[in-house]
C-alpha positions as CSV (number, residue, x, y, z in Angstrom):
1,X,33.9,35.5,75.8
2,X,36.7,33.3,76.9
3,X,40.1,34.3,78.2
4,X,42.7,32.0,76.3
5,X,43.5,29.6,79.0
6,X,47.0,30.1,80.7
7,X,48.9,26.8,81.9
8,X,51.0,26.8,84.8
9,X,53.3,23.8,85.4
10,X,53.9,23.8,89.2
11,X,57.6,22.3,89.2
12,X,57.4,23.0,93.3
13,X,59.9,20.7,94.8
14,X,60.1,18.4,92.6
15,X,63.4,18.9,91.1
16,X,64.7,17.1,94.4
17,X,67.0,19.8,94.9
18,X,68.8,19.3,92.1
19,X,69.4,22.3,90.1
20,X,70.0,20.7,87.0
21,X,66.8,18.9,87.6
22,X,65.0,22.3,87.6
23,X,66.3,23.7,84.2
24,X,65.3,20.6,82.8
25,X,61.9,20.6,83.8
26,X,61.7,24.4,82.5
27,X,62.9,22.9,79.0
28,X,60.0,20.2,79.4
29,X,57.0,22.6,80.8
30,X,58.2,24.7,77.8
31,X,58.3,22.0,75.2
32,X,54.8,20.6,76.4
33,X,53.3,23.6,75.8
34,X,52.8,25.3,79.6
35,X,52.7,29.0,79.9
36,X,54.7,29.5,82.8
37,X,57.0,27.2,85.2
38,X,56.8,27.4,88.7
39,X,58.8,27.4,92.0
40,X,58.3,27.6,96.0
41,X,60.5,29.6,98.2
42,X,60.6,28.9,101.9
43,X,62.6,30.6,105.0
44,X,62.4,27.2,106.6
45,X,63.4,29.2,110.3
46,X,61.2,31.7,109.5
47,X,58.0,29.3,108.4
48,X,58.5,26.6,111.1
49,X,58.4,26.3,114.9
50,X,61.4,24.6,116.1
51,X,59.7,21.9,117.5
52,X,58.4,21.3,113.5
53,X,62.1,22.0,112.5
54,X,63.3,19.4,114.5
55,X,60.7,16.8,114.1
56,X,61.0,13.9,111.7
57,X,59.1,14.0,108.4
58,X,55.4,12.7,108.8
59,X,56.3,10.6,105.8
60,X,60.2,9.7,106.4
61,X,59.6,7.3,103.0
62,X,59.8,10.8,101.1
63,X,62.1,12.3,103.5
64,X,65.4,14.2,102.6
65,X,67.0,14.9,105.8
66,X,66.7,13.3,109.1
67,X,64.3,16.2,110.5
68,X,61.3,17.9,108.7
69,X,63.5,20.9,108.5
70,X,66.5,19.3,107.3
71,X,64.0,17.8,104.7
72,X,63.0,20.9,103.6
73,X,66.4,22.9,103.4
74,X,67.3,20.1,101.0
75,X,65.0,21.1,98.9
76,X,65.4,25.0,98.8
77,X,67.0,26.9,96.4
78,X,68.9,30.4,97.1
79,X,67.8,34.0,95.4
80,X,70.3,33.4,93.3
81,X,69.3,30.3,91.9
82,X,66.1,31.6,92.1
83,X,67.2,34.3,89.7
84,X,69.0,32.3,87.2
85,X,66.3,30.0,87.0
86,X,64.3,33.4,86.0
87,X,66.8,34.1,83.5
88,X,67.3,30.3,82.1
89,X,63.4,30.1,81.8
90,X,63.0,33.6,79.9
91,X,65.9,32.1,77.7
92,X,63.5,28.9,76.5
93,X,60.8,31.0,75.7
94,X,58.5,30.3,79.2
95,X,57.9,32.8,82.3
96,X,59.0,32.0,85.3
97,X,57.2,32.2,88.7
98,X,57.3,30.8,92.3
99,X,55.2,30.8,95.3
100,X,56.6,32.5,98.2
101,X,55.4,30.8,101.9
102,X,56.9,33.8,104.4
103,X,57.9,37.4,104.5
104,X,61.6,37.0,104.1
105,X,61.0,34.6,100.9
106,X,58.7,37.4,98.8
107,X,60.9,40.0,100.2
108,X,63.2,37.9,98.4
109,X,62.0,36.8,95.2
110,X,60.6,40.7,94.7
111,X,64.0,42.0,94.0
112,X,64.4,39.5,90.3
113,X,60.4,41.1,89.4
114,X,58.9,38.1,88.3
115,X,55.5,38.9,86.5
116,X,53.5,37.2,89.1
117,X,54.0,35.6,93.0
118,X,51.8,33.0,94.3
119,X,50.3,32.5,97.6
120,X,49.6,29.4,98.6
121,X,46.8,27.8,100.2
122,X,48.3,27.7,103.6
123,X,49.0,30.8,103.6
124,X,46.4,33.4,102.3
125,X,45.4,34.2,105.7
126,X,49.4,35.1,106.5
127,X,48.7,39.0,106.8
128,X,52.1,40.0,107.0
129,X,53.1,38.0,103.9
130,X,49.9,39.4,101.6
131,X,51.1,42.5,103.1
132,X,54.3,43.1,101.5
133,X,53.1,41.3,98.6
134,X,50.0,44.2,98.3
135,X,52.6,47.4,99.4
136,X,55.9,45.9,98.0
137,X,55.5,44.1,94.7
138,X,54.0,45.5,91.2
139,X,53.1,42.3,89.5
140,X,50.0,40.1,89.7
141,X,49.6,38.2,93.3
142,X,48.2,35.3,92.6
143,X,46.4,33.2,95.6
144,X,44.8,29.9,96.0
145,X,41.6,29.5,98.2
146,X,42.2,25.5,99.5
147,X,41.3,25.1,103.1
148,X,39.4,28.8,103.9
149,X,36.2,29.7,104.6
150,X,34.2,32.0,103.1
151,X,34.5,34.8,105.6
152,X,38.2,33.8,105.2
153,X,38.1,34.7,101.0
154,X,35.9,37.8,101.4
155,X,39.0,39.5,104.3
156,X,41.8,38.2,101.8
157,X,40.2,40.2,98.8
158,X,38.6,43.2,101.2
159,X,42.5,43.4,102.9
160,X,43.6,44.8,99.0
161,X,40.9,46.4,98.1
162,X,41.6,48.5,101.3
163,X,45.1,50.1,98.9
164,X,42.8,49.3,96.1
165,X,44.8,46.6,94.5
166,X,42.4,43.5,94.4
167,X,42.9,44.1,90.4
168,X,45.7,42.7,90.8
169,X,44.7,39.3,92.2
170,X,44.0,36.0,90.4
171,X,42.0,33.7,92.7
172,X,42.0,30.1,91.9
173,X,39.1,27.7,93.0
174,X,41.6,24.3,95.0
175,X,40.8,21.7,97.2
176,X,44.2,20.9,99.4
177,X,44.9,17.4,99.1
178,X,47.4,15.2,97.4
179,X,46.1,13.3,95.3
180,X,42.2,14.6,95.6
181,X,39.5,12.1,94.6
182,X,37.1,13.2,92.0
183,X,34.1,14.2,94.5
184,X,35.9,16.4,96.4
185,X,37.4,18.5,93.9
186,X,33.9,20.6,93.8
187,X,34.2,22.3,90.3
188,X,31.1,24.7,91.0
189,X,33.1,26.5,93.6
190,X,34.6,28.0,90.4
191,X,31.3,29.7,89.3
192,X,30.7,30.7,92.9
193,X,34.1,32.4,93.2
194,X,33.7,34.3,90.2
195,X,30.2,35.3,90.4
196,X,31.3,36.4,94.3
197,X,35.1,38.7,92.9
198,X,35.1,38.2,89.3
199,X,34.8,42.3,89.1
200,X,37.0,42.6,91.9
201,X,40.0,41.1,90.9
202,X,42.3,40.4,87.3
203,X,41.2,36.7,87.1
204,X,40.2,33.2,87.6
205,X,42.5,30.0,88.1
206,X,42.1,26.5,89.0
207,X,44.9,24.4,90.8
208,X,44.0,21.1,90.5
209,X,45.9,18.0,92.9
210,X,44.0,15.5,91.0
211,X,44.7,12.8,88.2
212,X,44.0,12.7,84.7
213,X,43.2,16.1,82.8
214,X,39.3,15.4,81.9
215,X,39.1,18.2,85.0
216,X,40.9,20.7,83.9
217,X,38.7,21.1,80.7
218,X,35.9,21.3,82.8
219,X,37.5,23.8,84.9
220,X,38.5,26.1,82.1
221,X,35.2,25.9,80.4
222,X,33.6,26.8,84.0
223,X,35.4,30.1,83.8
224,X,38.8,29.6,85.1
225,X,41.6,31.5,83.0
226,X,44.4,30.0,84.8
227,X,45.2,26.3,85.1
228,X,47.9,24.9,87.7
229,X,48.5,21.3,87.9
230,X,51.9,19.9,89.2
231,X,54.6,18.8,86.9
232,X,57.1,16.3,87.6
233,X,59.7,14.0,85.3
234,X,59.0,10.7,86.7
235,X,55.7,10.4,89.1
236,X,57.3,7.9,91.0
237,X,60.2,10.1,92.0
238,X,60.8,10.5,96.0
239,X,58.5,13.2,97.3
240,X,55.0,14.2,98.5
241,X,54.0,16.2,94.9
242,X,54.9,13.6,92.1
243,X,52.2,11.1,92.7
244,X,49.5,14.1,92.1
245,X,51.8,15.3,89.4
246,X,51.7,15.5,85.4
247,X,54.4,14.0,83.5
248,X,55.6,15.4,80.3
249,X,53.2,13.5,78.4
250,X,49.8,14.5,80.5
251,X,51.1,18.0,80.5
252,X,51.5,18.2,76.6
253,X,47.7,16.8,75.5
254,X,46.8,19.0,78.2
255,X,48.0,21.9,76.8
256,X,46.8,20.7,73.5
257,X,43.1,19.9,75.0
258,X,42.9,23.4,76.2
259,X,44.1,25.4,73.2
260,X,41.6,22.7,71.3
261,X,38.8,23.7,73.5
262,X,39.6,27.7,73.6
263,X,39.2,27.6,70.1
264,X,36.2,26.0,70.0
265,X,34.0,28.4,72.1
266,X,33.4,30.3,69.8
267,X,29.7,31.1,68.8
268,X,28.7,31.0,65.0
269,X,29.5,34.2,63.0
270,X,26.5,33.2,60.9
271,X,24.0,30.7,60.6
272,X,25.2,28.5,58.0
273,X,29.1,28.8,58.1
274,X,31.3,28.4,55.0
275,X,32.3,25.0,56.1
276,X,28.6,24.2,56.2
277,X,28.0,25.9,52.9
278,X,29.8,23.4,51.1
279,X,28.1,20.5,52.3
280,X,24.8,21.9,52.6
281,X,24.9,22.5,48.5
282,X,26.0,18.8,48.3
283,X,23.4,17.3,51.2
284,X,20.3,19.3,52.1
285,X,17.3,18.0,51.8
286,X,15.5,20.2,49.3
287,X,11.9,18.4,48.7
């Protein structure tokens, strides 16, 4: 039996720091049929050495500040924000979530109880962060398993089951690139990560950084409850995220390809259905 798929669209960054921006790509995710909108929260002093603080942006092209830590201050919103964003989403009908990259940020976003917090790729090796998000927080901890080994997997899930709270983890299958060509997005790691923690943890997900939604399909028929993609107004937009992003049209017939596909799983409740009946009486072959 199938889970019915749940759609996350990863806003990230790429409201530009505009907070306007934000609550209007809420409306969107909603209106397009996503489950859930999403957010990252960084302690930019906390997360970074100075020497990354202070050094230009790889990319200066997508660059808001004159330093890689200016850059990303631009981009951060405060708790506060963090919580009215919460409240604006809840208002449109979709839940709200973020990822949380350092200590200080889930310490943070666990005071407005969000239903879920996301680890990121980078960072599901960060004990001290899965720490307070294992001790600290009540809802789901969602992580993604970009980038990390085996072993690596195997001491995320075994660090929860130690307080036995790995039921409380959904793992998503993710390659870490932006934008990820088609042969390295290795859609049979999804089979091997639920066959490896499948009974160990809540769930399943997928976070795709590819293009098109063909993938996702696959991805959700391979076993993976929760699909992530990025979600963006305008894909060419300054900023690393939108060219790997959905717009609001992409979003919406993926949201309408999954629900078409969840409902179509089913197996046959008899052998010839009513449907069938109908034209069976008209069409069969009776010699």
């Amino acid at each position: 039996m199938y889970n019915e798929p749940k759609l996350i669209a990863e806003i990230g960054c790429n409201h530009k720091g505009d907070f306007e921006i934000a609550k209007e790509l809420i409306t969107m995710a909603k209106h397009a049929g996503a489950h859930v909108a999403k957010f990252q929260k960084r302690n930019n002093r906390e997360l970074l050495t100075e020497e990354q603080y202070n050094t230009p942006h790889p990319n200066p092209g997508n660059s808001y500040g004159n330093t890689y830590g200016e850059h990303r201050e631009f981009l951060e919103f405060s708790l506060e924000q963090h919580a009215d964003l919460k409240k604006f989403a809840e208002s449109q009908g979709i839940e709200y979530s973020t990822s949380v990259w350092d200590v200080t940020s889930a310490k943070e976003l666990i005071q407005i109880e969000p239903s879920f917090l996301k680890v990121p790729s980078a960072c599901n090796n960060y004990i001290d962060l899965l720490r307070v998000l294992r001790d600290e927080y009540k809802g789901q901890v969602h992580v993604s398993l970009g980038m990390t080994t085996h072993d690596e997997e195997n001491e995320l899930i075994s660090f929860f089951e130690e307080k036995d709270q790995a039921k409380r983890l959904v793992v998503y299958s993710c390659t870490s690139g932006y934008p990820v060509p088609f042969e390295d997005i290795c859609l049979m790691e999804i089979p091997r990560i639920s066959n490896a923690y499948k009974a160990k943890v809540a769930d399943i997900g997928f976070s795709g950084h590819h293009l098109g939604i063909a993938v996702d399909i696959a991805a959700y028929t391979l076993g993976a409850s929760w699909v992530e993609r990025h979600f963006t107004k305008d894909r060419t937009w300054k900023g690393t995220d939108h060219a790997a992003s959905l717009e609001f049209a992409g979003l919406q017939k993926l949201a309408r390809d999954l629900n078409a596909v969840y409902r179509s799983l089913g197996a046959k409740s008899t052998e010839i259905l009513a449907i069938e009946q109908v034209q069976r009486d008209k069409l069969k072959y009776r010699g």
